[in-house]
Biotite code that builds the C-alpha atoms (Angstrom):
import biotite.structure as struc

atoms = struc.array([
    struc.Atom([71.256, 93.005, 93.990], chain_id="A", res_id=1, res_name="UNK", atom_name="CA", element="C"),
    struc.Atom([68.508, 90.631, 93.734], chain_id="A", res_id=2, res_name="UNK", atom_name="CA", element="C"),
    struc.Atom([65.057, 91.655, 95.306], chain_id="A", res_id=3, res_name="UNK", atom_name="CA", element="C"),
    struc.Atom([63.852, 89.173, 97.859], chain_id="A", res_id=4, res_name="UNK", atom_name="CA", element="C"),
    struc.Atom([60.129, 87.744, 97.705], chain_id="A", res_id=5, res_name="UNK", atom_name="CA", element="C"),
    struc.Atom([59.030, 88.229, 101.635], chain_id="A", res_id=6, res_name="UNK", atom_name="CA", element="C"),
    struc.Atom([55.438, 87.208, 100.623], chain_id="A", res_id=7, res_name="UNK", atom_name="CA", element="C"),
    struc.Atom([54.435, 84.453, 102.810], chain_id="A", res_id=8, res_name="UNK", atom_name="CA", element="C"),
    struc.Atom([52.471, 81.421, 101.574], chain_id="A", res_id=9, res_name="UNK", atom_name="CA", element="C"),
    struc.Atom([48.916, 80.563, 103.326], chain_id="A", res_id=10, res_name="UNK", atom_name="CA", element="C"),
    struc.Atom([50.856, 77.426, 104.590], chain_id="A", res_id=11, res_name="UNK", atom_name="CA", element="C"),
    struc.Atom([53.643, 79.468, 106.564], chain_id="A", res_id=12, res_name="UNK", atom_name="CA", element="C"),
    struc.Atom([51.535, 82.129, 107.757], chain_id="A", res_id=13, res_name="UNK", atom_name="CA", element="C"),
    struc.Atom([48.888, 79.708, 109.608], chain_id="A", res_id=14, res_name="UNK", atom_name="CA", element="C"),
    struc.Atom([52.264, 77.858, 111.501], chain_id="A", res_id=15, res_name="UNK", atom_name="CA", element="C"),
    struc.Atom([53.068, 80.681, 112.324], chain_id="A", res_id=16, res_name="UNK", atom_name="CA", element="C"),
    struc.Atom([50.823, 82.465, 113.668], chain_id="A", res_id=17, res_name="UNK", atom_name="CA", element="C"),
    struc.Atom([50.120, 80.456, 116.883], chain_id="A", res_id=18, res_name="UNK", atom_name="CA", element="C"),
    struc.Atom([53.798, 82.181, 117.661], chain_id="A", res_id=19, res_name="UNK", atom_name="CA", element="C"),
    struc.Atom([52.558, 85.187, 117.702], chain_id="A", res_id=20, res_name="UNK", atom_name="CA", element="C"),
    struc.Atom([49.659, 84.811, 119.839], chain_id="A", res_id=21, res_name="UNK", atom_name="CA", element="C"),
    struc.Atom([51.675, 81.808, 122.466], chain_id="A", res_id=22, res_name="UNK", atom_name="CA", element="C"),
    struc.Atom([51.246, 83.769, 126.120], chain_id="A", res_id=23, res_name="UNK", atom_name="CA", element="C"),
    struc.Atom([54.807, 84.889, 127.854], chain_id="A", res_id=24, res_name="UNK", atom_name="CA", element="C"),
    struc.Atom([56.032, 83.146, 131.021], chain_id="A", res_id=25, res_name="UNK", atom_name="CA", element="C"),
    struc.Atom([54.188, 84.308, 134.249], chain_id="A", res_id=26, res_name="UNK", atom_name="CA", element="C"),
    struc.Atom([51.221, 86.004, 132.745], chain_id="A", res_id=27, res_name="UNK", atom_name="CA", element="C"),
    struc.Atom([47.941, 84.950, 133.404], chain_id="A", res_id=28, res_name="UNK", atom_name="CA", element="C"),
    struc.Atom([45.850, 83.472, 130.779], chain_id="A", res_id=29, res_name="UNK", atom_name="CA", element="C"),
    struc.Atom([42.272, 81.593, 130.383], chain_id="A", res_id=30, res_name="UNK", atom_name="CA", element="C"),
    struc.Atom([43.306, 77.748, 129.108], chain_id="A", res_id=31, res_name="UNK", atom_name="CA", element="C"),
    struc.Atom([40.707, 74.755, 127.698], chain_id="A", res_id=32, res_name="UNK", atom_name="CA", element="C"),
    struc.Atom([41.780, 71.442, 127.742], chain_id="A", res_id=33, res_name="UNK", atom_name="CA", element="C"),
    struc.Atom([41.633, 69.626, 124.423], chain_id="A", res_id=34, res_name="UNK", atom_name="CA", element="C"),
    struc.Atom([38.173, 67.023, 124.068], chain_id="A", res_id=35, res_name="UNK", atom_name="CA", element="C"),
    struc.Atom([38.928, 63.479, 125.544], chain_id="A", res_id=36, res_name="UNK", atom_name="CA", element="C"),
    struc.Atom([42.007, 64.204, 127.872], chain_id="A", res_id=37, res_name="UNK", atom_name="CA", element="C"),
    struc.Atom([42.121, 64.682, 131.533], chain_id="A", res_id=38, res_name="UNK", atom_name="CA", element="C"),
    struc.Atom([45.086, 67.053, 132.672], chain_id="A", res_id=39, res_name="UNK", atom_name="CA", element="C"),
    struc.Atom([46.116, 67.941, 136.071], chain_id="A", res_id=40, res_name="UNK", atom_name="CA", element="C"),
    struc.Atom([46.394, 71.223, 136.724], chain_id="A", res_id=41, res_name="UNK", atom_name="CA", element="C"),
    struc.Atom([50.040, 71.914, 137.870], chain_id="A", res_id=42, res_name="UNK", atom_name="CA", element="C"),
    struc.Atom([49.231, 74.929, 139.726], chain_id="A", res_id=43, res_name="UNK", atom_name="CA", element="C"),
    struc.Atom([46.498, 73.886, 142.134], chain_id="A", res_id=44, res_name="UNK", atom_name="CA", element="C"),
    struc.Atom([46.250, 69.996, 141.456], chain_id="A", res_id=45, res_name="UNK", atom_name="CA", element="C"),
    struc.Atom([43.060, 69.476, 140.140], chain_id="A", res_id=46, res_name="UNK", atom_name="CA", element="C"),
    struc.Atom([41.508, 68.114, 137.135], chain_id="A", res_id=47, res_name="UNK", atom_name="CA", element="C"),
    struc.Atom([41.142, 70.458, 134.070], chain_id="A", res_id=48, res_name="UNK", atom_name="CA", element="C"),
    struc.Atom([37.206, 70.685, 133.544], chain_id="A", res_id=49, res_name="UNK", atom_name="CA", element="C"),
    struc.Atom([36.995, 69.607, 129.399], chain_id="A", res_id=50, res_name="UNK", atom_name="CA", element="C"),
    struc.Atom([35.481, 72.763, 127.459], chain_id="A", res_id=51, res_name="UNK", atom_name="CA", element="C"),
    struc.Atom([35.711, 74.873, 130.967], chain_id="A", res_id=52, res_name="UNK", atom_name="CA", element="C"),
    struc.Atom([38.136, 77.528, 130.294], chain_id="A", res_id=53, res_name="UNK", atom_name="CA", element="C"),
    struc.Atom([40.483, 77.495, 133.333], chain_id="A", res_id=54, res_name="UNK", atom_name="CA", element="C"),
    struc.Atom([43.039, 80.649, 134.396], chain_id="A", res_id=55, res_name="UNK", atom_name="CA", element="C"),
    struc.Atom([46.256, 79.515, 135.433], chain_id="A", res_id=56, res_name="UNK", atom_name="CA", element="C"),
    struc.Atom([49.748, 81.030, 135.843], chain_id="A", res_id=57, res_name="UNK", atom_name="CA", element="C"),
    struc.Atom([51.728, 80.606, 132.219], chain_id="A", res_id=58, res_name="UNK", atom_name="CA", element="C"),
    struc.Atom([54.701, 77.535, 132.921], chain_id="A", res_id=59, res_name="UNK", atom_name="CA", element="C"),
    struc.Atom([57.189, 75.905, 131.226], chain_id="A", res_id=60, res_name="UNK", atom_name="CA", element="C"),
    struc.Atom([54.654, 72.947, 131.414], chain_id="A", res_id=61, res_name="UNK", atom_name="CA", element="C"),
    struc.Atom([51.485, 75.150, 130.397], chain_id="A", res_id=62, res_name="UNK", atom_name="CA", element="C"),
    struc.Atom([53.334, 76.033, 127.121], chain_id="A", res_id=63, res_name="UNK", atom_name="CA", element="C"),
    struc.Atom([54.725, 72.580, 126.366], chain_id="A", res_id=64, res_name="UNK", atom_name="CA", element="C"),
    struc.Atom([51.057, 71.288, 126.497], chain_id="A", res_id=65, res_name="UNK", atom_name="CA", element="C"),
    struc.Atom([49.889, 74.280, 124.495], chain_id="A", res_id=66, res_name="UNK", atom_name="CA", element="C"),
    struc.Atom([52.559, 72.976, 121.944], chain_id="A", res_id=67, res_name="UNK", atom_name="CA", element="C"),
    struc.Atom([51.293, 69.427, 122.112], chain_id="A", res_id=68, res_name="UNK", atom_name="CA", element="C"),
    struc.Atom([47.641, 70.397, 121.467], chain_id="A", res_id=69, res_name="UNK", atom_name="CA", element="C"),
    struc.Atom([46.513, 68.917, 125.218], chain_id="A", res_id=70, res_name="UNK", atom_name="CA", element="C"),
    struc.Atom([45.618, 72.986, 126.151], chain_id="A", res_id=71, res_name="UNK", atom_name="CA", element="C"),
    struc.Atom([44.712, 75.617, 123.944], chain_id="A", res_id=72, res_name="UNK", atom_name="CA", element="C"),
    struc.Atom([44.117, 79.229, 124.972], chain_id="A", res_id=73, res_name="UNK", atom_name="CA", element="C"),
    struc.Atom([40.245, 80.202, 125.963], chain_id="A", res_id=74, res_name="UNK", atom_name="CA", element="C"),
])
């Protein structure tokens, strides 16, 4: 049988390593919206503070903007 290489390159081990690190559903966790944008918060309704690291309650939405770059974790 063939021996398999599971060496990753630099290239697959940076995109994946935000996986790794992405917060679970529910938990709390410190988030910083990205330069530039203003994002509501969907918890209590107000503005995201740029560069102000903000705790809020881990959504559906929270990790769809973490995937889009708006948020990023504190």
């Amino acid at each position: 049988m063939a021996k398999t290489d599971t060496t990753k390159t630099a290239a697959e081990a940076e995109t994946t390593a935000p996986a790794a690190e992405r917060p679970r559903l529910g938990t709390i966790a410190n988030f910083i919206v990205s330069e530039g944008l203003m994002l509501r918060n969907s918890e209590t309704g107000a503005i995201f503070e740029a560069g102000v690291p903000t705790l809020q309650a881990v959504t559906t939405t929270t990790l769809r903007r973490l995937d889009d770059g708006d948020l990023r974790l504190a």
